[in-house]
VMD Tcl script that builds the backbone (N, CA, C; Angstrom):
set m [mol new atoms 270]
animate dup $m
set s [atomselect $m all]
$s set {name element resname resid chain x y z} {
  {N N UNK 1 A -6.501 -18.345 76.165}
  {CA C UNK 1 A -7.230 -18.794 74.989}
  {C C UNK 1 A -6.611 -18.250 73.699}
  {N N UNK 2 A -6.063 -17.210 73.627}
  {CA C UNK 2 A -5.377 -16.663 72.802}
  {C C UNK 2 A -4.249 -17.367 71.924}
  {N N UNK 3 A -3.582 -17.722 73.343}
  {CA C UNK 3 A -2.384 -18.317 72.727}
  {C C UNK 3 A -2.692 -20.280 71.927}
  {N N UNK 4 A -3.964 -20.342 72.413}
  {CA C UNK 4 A -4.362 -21.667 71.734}
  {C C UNK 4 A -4.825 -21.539 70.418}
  {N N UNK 5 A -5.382 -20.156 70.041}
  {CA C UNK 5 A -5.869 -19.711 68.556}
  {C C UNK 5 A -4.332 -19.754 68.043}
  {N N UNK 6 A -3.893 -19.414 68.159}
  {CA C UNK 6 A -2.696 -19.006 67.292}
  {C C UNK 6 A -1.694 -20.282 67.027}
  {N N UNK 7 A -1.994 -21.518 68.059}
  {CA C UNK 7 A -1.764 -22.551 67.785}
  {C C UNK 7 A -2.268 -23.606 66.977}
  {N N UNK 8 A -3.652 -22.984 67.029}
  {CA C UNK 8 A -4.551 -23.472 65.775}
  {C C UNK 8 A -4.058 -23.321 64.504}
  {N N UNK 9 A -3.645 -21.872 64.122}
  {CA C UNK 9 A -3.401 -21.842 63.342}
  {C C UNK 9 A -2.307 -21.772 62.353}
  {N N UNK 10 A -1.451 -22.384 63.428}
  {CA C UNK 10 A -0.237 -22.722 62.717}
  {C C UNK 10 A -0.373 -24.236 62.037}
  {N N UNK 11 A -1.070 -25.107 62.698}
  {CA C UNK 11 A -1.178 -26.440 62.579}
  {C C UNK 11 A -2.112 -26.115 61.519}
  {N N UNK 12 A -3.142 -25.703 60.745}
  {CA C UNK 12 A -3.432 -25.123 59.558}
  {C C UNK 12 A -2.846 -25.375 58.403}
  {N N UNK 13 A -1.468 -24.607 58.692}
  {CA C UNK 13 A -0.442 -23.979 57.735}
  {C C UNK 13 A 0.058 -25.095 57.503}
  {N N UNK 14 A 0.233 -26.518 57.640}
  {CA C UNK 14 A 1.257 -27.809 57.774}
  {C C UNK 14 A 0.539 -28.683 56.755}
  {N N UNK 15 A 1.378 -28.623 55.819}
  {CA C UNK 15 A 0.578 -29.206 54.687}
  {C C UNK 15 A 0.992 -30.665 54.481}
  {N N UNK 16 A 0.616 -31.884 54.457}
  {CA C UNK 16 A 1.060 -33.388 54.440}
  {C C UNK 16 A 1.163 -33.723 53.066}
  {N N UNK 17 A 2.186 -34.254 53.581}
  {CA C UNK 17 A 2.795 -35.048 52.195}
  {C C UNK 17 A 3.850 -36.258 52.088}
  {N N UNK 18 A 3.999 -36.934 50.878}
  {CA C UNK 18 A 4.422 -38.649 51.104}
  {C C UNK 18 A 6.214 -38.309 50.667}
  {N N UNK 19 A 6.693 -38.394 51.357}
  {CA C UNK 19 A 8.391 -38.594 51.568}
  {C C UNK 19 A 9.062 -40.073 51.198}
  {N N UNK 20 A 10.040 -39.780 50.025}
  {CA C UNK 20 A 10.619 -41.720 49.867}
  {C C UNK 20 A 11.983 -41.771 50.805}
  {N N UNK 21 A 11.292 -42.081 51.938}
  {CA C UNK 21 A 12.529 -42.420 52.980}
  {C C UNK 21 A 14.220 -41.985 52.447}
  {N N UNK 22 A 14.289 -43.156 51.471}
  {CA C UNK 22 A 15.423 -43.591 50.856}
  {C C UNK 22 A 15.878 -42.531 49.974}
  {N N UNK 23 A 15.317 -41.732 49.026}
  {CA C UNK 23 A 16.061 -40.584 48.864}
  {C C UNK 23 A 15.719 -39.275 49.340}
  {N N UNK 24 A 14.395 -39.058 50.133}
  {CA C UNK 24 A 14.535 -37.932 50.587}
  {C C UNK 24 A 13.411 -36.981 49.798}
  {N N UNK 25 A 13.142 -37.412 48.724}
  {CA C UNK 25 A 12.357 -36.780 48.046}
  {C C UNK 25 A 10.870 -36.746 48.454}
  {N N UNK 26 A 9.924 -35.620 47.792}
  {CA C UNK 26 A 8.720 -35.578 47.812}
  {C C UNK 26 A 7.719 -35.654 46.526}
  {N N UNK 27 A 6.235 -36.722 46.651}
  {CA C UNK 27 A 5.766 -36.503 45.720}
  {C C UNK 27 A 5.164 -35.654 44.992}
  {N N UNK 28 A 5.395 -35.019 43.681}
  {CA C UNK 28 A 4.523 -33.885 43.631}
  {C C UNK 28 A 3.185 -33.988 43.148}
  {N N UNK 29 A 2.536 -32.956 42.722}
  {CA C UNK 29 A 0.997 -33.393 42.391}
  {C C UNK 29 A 1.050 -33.570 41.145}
  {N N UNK 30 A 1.631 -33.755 40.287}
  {CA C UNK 30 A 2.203 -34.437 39.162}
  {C C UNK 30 A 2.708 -36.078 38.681}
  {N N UNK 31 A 3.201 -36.354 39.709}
  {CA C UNK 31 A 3.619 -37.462 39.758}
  {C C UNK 31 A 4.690 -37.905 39.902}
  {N N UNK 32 A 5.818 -36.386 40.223}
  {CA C UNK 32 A 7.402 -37.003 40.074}
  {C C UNK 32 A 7.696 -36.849 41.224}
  {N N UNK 33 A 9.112 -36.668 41.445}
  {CA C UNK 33 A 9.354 -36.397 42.767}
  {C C UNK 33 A 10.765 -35.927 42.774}
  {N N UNK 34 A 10.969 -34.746 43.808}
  {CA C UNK 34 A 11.552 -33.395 44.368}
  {C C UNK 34 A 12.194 -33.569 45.466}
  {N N UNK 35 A 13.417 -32.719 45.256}
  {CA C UNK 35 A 14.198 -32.310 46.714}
  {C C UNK 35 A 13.795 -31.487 47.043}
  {N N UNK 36 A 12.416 -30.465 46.706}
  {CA C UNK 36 A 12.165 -29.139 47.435}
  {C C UNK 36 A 11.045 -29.855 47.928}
  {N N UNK 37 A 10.977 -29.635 49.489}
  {CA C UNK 37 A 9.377 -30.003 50.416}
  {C C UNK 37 A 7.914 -28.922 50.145}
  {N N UNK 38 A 8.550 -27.590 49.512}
  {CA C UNK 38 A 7.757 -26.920 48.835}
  {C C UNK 38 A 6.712 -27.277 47.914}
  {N N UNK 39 A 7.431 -27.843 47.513}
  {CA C UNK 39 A 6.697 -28.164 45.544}
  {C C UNK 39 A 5.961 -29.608 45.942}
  {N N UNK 40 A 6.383 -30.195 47.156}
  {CA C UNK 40 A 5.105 -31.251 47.415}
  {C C UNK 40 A 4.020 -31.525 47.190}
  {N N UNK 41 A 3.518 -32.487 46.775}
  {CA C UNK 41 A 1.591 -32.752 46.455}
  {C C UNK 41 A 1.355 -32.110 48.074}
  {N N UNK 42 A -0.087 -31.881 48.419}
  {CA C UNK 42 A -0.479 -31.714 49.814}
  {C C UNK 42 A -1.539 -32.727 49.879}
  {N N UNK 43 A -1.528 -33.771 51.210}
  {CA C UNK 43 A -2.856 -34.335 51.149}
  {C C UNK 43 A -3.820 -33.597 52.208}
  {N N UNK 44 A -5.319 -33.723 52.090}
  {CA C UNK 44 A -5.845 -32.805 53.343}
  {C C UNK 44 A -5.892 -34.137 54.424}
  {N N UNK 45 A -5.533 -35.197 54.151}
  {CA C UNK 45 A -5.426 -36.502 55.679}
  {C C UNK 45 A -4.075 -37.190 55.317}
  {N N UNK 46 A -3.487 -37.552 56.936}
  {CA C UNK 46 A -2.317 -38.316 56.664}
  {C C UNK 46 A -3.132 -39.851 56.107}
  {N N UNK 47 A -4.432 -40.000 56.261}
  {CA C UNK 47 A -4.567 -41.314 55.766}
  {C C UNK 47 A -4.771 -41.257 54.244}
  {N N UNK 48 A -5.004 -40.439 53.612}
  {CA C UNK 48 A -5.182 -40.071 52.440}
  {C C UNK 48 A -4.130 -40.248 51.837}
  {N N UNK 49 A -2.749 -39.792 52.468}
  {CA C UNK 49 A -1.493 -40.078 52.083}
  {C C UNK 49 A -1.061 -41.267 52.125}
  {N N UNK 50 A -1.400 -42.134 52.845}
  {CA C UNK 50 A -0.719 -43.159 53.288}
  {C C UNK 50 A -1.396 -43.950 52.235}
  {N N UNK 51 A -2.539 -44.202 52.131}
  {CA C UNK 51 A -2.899 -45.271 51.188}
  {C C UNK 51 A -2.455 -44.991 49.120}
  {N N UNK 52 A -2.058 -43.549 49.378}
  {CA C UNK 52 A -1.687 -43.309 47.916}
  {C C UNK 52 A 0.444 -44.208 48.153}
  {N N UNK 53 A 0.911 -43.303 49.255}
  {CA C UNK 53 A 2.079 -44.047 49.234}
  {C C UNK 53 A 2.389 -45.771 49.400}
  {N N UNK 54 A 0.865 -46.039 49.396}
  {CA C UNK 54 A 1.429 -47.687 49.622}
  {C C UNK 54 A 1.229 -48.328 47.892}
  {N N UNK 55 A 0.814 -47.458 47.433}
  {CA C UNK 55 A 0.181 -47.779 46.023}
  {C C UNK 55 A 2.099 -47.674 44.629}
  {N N UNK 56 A 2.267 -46.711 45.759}
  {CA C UNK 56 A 3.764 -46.113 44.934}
  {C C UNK 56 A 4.734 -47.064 44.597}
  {N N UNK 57 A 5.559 -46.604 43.338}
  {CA C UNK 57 A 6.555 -47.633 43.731}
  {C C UNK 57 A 7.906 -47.175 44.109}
  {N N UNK 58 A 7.834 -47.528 45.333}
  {CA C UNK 58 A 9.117 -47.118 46.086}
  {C C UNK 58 A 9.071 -48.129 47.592}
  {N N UNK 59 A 10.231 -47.677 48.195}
  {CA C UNK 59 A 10.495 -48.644 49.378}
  {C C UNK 59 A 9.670 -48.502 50.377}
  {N N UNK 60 A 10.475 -48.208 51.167}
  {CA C UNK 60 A 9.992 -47.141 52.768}
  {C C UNK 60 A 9.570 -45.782 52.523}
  {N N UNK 61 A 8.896 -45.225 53.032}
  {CA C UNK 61 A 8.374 -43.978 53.057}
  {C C UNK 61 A 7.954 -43.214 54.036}
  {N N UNK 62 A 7.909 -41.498 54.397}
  {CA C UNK 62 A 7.394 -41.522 55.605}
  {C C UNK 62 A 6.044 -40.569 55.283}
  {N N UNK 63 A 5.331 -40.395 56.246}
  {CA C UNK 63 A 4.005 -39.501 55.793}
  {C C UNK 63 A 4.320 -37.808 56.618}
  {N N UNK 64 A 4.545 -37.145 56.207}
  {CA C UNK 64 A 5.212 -35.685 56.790}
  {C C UNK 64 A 4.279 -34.658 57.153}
  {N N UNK 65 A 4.507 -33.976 57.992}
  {CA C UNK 65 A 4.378 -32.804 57.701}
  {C C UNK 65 A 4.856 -31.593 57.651}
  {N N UNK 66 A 4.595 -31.332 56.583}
  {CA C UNK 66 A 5.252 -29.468 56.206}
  {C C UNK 66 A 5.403 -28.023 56.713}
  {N N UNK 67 A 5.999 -27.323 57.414}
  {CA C UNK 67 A 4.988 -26.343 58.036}
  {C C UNK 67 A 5.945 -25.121 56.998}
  {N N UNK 68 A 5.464 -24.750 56.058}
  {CA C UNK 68 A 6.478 -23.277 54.922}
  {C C UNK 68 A 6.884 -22.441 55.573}
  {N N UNK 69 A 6.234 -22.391 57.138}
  {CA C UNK 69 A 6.904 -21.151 57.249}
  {C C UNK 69 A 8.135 -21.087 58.224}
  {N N UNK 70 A 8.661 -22.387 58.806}
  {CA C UNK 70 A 9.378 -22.677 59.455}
  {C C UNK 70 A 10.205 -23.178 59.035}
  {N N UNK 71 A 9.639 -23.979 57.283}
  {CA C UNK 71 A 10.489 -25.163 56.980}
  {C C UNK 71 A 10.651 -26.215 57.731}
  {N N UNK 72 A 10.126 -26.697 58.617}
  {CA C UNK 72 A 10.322 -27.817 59.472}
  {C C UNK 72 A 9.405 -29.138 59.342}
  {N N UNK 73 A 9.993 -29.920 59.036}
  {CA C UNK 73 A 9.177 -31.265 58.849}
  {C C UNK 73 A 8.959 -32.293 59.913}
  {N N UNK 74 A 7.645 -33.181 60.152}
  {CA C UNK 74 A 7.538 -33.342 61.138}
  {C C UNK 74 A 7.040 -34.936 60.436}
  {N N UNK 75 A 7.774 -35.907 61.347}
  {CA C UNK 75 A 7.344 -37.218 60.753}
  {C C UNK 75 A 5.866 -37.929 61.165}
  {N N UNK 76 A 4.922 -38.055 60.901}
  {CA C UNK 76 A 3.805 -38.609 61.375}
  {C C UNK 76 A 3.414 -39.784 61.148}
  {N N UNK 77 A 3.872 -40.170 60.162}
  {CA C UNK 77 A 3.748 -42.156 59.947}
  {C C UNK 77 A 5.007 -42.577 58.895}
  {N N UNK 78 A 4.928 -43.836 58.573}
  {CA C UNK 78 A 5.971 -44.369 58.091}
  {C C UNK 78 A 4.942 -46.130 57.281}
  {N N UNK 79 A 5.755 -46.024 56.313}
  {CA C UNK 79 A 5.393 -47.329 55.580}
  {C C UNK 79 A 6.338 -47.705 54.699}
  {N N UNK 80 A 6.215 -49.035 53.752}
  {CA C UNK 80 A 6.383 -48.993 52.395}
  {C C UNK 80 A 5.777 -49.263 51.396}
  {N N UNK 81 A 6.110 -48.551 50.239}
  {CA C UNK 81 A 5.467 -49.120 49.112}
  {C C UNK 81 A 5.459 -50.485 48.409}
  {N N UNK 82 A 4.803 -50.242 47.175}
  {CA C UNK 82 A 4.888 -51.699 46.556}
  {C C UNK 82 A 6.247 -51.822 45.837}
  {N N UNK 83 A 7.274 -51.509 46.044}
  {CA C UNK 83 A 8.560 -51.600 45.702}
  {C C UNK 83 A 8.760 -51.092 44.380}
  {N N UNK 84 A 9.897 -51.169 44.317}
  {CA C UNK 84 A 10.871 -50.763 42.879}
  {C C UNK 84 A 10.250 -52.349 42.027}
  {N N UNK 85 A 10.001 -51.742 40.678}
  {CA C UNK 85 A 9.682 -52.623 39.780}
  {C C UNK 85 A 11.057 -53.671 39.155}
  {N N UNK 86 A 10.997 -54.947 39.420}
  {CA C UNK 86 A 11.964 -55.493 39.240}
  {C C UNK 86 A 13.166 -55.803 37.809}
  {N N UNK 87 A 13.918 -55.465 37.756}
  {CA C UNK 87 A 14.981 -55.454 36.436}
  {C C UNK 87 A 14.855 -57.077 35.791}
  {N N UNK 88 A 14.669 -57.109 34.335}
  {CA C UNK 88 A 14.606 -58.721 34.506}
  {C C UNK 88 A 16.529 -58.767 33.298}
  {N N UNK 89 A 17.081 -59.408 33.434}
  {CA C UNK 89 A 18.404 -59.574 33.047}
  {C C UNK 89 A 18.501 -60.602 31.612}
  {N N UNK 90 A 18.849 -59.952 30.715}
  {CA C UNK 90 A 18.604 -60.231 29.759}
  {C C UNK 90 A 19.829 -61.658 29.080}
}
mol reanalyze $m
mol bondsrecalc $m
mol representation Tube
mol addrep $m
């Protein structure tokens, strides 16, 4: 039982957040977006995430999770957004 607490509470520590496939970056709780997985927005549900990343504008995306103390990211869903806003050519 022990060793299941301590598994608890690593999965705790794994903070979710919306990844743009295509460059790699994360959103922050600001609104921009980062090569550090650190400085990530955190959502407390991957569905929470998912419906903000479909709102985004960007391509593909994946829904992550974080764990700081391992650094290790773990993919848990995948979508895309409402795309890149289109260039009109003058």
């Amino acid at each position: 039982m022990l060793e299941m607490s301590g598994l608890l509470l690593r999965w705790r520590s794994m903070n979710i957040m919306i990844e743009n496939a295509e460059s790699l970056e994360y959103l922050t709780a600001d609104n921009h977006w980062t090569k550090i997985a650190a400085d990530g927005k955190h959502f407390p549900r991957t569905g929470a995430a998912f419906d903000v990343a479909k709102k985004e504008a960007i391509g593909k995306f994946n829904i992550v999770g974080y764990v700081p103390e391992t650094r290790q990211l773990i993919n848990l869903n995948h979508g895309r957004g409402r795309g890149l806003p289109e260039v009109v050519a003058a």
